[in-house]
C-alpha positions in Angstrom: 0.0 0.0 0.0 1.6 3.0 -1.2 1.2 6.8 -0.2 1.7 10.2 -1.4 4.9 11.9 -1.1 5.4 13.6 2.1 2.6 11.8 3.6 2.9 8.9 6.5 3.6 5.5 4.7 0.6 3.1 6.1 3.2 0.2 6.1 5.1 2.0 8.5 2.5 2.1 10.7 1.6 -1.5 10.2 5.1 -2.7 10.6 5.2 -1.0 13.9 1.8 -1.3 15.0 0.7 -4.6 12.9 -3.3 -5.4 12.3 -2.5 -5.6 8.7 -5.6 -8.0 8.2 -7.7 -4.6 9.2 -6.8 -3.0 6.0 -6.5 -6.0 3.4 -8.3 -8.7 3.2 -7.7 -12.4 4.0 -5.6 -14.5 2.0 -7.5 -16.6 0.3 -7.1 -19.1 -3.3 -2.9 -19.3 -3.1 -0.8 -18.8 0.1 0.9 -15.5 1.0 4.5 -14.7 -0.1 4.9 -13.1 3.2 2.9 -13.8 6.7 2.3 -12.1 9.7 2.7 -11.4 13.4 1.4 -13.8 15.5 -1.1 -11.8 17.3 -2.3 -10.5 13.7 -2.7 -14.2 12.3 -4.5 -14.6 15.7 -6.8 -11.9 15.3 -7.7 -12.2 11.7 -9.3 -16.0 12.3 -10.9 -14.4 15.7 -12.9 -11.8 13.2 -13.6 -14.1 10.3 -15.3 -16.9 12.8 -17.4 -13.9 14.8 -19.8 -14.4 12.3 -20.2 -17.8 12.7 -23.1 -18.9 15.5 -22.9 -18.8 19.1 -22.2 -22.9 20.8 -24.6 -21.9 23.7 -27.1 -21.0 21.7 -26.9 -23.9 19.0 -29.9 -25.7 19.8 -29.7 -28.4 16.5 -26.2 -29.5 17.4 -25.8 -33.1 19.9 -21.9 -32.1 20.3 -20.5 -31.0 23.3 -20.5 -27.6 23.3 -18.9 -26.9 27.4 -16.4 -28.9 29.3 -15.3 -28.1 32.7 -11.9 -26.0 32.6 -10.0 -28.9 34.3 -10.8 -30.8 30.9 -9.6 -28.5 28.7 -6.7 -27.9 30.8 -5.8 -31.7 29.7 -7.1 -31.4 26.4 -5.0 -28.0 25.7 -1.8 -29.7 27.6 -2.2 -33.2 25.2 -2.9 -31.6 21.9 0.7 -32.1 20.0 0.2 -36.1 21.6 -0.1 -38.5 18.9 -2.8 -41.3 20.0 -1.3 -44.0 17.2 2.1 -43.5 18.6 1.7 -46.6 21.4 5.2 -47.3 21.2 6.3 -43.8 23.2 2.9 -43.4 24.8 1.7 -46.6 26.0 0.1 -45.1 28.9 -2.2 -43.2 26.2 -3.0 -46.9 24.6 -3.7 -48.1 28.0 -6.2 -45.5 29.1 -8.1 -45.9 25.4 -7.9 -49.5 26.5 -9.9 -48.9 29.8 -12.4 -46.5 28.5 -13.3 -49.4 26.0 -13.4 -51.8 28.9 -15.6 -49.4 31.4 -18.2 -49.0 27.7 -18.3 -52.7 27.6 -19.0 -52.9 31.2 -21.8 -50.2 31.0 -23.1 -51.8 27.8 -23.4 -55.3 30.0 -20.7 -57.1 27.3 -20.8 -60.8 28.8 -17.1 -61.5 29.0 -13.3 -60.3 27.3 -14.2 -57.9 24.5 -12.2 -55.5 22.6 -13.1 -52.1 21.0 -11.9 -48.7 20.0 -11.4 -45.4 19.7 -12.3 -43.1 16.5 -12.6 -40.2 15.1 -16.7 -40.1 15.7 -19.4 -42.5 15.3 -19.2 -42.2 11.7 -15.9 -43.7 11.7 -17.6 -46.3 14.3 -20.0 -46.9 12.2 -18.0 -47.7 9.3 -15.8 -50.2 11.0 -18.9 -52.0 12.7 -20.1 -52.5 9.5 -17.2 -53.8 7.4 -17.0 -56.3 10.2 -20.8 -57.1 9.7 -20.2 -57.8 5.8 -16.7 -60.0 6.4 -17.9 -61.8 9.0 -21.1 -62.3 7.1 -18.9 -63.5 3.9 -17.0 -65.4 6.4 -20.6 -67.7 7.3 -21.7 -67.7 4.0 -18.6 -69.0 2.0 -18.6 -71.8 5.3 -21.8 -72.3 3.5 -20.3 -72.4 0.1 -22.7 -69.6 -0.9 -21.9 -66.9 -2.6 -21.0 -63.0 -1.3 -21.9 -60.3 -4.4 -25.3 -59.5 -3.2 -24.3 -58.3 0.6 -27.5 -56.4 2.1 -28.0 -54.3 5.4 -31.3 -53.4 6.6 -32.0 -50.1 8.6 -34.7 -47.7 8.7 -35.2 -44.2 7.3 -34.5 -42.8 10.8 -30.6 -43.3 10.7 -27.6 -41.1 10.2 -26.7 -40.4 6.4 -23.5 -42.7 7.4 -25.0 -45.5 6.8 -25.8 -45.1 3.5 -23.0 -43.6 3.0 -21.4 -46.9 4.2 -23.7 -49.1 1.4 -22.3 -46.7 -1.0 -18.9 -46.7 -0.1 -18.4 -50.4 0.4 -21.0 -51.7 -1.8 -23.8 -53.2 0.1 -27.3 -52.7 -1.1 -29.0 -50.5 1.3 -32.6 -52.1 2.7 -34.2 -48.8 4.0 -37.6 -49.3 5.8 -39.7 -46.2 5.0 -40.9 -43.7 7.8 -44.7 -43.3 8.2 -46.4 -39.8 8.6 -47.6 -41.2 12.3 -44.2 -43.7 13.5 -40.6 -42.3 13.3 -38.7 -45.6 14.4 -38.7 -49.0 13.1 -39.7 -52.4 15.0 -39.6 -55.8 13.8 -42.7 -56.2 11.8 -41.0 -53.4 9.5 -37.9 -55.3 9.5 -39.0 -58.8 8.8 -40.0 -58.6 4.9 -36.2 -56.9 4.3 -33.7 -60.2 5.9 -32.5 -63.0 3.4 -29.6 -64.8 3.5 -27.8 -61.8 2.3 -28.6 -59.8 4.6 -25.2 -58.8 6.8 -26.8 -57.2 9.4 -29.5 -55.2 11.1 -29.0 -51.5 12.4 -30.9 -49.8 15.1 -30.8 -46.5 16.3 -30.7 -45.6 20.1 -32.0 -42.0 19.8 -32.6 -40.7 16.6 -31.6 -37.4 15.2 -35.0 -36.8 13.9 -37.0 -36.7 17.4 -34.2 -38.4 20.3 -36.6 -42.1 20.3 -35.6 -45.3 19.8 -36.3 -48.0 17.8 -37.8 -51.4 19.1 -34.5 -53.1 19.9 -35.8 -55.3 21.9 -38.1 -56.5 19.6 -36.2 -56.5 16.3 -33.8 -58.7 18.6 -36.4 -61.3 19.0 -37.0 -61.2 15.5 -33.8 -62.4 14.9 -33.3 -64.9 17.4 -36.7 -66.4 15.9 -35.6 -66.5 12.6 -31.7 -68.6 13.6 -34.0 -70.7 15.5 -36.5 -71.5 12.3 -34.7 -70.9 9.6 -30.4 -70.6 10.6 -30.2 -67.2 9.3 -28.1 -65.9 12.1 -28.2 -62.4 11.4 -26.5 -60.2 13.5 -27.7 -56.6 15.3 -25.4 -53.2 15.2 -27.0 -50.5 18.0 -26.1 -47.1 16.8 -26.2 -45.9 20.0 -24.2 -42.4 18.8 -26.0 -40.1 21.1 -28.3 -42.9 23.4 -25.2 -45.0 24.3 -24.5 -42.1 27.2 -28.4 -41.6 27.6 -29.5 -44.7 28.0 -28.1 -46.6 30.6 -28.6 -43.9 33.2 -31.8 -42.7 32.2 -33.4 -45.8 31.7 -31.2 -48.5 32.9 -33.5 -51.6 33.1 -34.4 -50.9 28.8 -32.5 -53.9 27.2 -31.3 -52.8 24.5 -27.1 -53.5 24.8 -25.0 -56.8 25.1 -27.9 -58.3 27.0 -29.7 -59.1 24.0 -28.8 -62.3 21.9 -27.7 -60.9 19.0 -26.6 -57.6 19.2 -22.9 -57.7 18.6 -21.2 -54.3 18.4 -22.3 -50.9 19.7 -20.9 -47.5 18.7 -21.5 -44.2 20.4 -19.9 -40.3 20.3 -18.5 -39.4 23.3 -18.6 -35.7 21.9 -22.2 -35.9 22.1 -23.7 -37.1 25.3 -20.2 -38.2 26.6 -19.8 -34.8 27.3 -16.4 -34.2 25.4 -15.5 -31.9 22.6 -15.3 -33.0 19.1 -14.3 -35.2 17.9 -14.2 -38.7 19.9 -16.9 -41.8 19.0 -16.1 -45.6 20.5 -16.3 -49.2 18.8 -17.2 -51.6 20.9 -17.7 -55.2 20.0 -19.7 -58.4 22.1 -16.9 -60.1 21.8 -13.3 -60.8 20.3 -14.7 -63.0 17.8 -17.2 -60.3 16.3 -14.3 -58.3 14.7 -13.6 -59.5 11.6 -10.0 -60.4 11.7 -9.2 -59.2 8.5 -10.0 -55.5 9.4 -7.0 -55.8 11.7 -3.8 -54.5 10.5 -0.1 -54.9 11.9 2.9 -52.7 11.6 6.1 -52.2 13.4 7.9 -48.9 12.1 6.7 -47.3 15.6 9.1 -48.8 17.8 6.8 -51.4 18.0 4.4 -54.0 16.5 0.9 -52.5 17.2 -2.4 -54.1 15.9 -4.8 -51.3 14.2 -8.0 -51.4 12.8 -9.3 -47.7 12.5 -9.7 -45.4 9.1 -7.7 -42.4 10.5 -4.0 -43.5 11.9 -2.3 -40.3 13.1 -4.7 -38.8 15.3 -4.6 -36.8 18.6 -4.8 -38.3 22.0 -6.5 -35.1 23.8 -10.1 -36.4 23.3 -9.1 -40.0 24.0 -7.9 -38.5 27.4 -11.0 -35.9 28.2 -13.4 -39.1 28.0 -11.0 -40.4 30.6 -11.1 -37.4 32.4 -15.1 -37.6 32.4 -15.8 -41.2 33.3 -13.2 -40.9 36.1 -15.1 -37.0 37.3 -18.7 -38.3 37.1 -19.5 -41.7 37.5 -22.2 -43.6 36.8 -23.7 -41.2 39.6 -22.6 -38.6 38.2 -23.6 -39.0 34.8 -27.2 -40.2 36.1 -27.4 -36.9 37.5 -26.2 -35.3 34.5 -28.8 -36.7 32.5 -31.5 -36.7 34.6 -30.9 -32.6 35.0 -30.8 -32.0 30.8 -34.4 -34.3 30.7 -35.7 -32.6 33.6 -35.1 -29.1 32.0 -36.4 -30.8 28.3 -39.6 -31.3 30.2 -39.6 -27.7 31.2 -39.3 -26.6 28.1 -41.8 -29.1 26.5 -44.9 -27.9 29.2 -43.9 -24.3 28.3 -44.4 -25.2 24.4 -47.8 -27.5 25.0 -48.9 -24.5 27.5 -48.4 -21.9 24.3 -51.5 -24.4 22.2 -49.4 -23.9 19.2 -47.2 -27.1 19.2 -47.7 -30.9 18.5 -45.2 -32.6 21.6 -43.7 -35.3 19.6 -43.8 -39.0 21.6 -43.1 -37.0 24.9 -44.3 -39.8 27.4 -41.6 -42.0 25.4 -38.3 -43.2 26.4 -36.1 -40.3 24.7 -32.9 -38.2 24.5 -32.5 -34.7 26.6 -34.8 -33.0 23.9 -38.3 -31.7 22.8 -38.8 -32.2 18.9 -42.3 -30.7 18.1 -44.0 -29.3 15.5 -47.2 -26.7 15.0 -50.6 -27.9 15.6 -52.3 -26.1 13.1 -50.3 -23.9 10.2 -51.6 -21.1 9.6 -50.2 -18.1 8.3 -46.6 -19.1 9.1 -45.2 -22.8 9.4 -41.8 -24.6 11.6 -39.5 -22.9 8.8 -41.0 -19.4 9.5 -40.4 -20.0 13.4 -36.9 -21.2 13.1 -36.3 -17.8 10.8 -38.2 -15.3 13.4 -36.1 -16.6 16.7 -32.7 -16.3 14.8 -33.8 -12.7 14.0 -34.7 -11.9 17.0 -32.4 -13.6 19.4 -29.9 -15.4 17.9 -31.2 -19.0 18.4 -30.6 -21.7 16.1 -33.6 -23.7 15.9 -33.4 -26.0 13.4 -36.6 -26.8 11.4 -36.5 -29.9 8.8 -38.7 -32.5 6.9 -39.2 -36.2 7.9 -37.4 -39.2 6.1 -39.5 -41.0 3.8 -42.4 -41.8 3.6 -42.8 -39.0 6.5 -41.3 -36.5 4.4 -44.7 -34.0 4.6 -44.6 -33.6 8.2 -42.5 -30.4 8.9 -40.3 -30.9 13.0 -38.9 -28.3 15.0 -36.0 -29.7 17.6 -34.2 -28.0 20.6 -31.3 -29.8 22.2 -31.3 -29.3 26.1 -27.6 -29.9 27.2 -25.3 -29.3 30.0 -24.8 -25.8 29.5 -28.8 -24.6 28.7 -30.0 -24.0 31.9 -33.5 -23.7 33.5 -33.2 -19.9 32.9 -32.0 -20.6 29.7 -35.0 -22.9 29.0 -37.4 -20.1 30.1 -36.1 -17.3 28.4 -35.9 -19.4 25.2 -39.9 -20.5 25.5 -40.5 -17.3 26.0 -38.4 -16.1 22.5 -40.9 -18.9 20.6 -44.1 -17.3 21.9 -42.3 -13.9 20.7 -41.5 -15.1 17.5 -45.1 -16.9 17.0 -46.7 -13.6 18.0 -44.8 -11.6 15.8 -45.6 -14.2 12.9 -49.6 -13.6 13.6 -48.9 -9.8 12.8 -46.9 -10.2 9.7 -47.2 -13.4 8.1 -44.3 -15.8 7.0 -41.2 -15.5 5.0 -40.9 -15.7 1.7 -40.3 -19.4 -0.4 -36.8 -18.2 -1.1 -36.0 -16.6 2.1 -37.0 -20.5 3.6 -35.1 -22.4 1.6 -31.7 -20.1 2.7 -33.0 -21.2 6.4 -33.4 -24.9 5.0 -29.8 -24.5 3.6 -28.4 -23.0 7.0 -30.1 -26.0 9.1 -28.4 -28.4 6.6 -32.2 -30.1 6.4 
């Protein structure tokens, strides 16, 4: 930046005073031939990522979004630790190692399992999976049947992941449809879907879509019945991503784990209801036998010879450590209390909205996760896309509104995650920003089409 003769030079000034990023803008499409101070390169991402959101009040997202400062004082002091490195810190391997036996114990595993950790439940998910379709080639070339029509049975209530997964690894995906009236699958919707290529059955331990479950229990039973009449054994995958630290404090006596026949691996996100930051998920398995021993990998140019069998190698060990961190802090006491706190304030919430007469409470006398999904009685003038819109004006809130899954996709839902950090007052003052934002809809009337679809875009619904 040149100036005029005799005047100040501007680069003198930012030489001696820096914010350079004030006055030009941000590099961007090639990198710079020169860089910066540190405090500049500091402030500049600081003033691009004020425009993004505010955590607190990010009521769509299940990731942790608060940890107490003694876990980030281990997660900040462990961040240049290398988790795959077990050959300089074993102690690291051995505390991933004992999370994965303390999951197993929670999740009622009946003897010597094994496990691990990921990057988050997608990369759980994956790996459950490939073991489902090689352990089902395994049975079936036993059988001397053949393995190029592998098929895996879920419902429209899952994570994109696992379609993802069919996609990725070529297994047709059996996707039972959603109904406008039942958002989770149970065994008479599973049945018509299993043959002898089926490689597994997923079910989901809180859904995305309204927090529920699906009839675990009773999809189990369908499959014990069917080995029993027909010796398809035709094992059961829990995505338990955000229920696996739900459930087993808020409803302990619900089989749905390791006490059931044939469920045989379990992932869940300890960056969601495990209370750590992003990203962290867990594997774990029955038993030893479940993994597929193919997916296991060997290698010695560590220091050591290491068995692997994760996507991601290089990772960091600060998240493996913060889940340590938690399970030693809270217990299973404290943990019940945790979750019974976020469902007691959900219920808050979810009398406020069914005092207001607006809202449809969806399945709120069911077993679910620490939220309220709901949608609007009656649409009048304004719908959930319009609401979503008004309390982000207004307050700052991010509300996501979305469709169903096939064949529910007419029924429009409003969700609100109630988590550690969104407390009672929190829960008020955010009822009280809905009844705003519907009153202020009455006056003026919705948004414009295109001004909901950027709102559908910004969900990412």
């Amino acid at each position: 930046m040149n100036a005029p003769s005799g005047e100040p030079n501007p680069d003198d000034f930012v030489a001696k005073f820096g914010n350079k990023f004030l006055i030009e803008g941000p590099p961007d499409g090639k990198l710079p031939e020169e860089g910066m101070p540190a405090v500049d390169a500091m402030r500049l991402v600081a003033e691009e990522i004020v425009l993004d959101g505010v955590p607190e009040r990010n009521l769509a997202t299940f990731v942790t979004t608060w940890m107490e400062p003694e876990a980030q004082r281990i997660i900040g002091t462990n961040l240049h630790r290398n988790f795959i490195d077990h050959a300089e810190y074993p102690q690291t391997a051995e505390i991933e190692q004992r999370c994965i036996r303390m999951l197993a114990d929670l999740y009622h595993a009946p003897g010597e399992t094994t496990g691990a950790r990921t990057q988050g439940s997608s990369e759980a998910i994956m790996l459950g999976a490939l073991s489902l379709k090689w352990k089902w080639r395994e049975r079936q070339e036993a059988a001397g049947r053949p393995t190029d029509k592998p098929n895996l049975v879920f419902g429209g209530d899952v994570h994109v992941v696992w379609e993802k997964f069919c996609r990725y690894f070529d297994v047709e995906p059996r996707i039972v449809p959603l109904q406008p009236d039942k958002f989770t699958i149970g065994p008479e919707d599973v049945e018509p879907h299993i043959d002898e290529n089926t490689i597994g059955v997923a079910a989901v331990l809180g859904t995305t879509f309204t927090g529920h479950a699906d009839d675990i229990e009773g999809i189990n039973k369908l499959l014990v019945d069917l080995k029993g009449d027909k010796g398809l054994d035709v094992p059961l995958h829990v995505d338990g991503a955000s229920g696996g630290f739900v459930w087993p404090f808020l409803y302990p006596d619900r089989e749905w784990d390791f006490r059931l026949e044939q469920v045989r691996s379990i992932n869940v996100s300890g960056h969601k209801f495990g209370m750590v930051y992003p990203g962290i998920g867990w594997l774990i398995f029955r038993e030893k036998a479940d993994l597929a021993e193919d997916l296991v990998f060997y290698e010695n140019y560590l220091g050591k010879t290491d068995a692997t069998f994760t996507l991601n190698f290089s990772t960091g060990a600060a998240m493996v450590l913060a889940q340590y961190y938690n399970l030693c802090r809270f217990g299973r006491q404290g943990y019940t209390y945790v979750m019974q706190v976020m469902s007691d304030n959900a219920k808050v919430l979810s009398d406020r909205l069914r005092d207001m007469g607006r809202f449809n409470l969806i399945g709120e006398d069911e077993e679910q996760l620490p939220l309220v999904a709901f949608n609007l009685a009656e649409e009048g003038g304004f719908d959930e896309f319009d609401i979503a819109w008004q309390v982000a004006a207004e307050r700052n809130w991010m509300l996501p509104a979305y469709t169903m899954p096939p064949d529910a996709q007419e029924v429009k839902m409003l969700r609100a995650l109630v988590k550690l950090n969104f407390s009672h007052e929190l829960v008020e003052t955010l009822a009280d920003d809905i009844a705003a934002a519907c009153e202020t809809l009455d006056k003026k009337g919705g948004a414009h089409e295109r001004e909901r679809k950027q709102v559908k875009t910004a969900v990412g619904y």
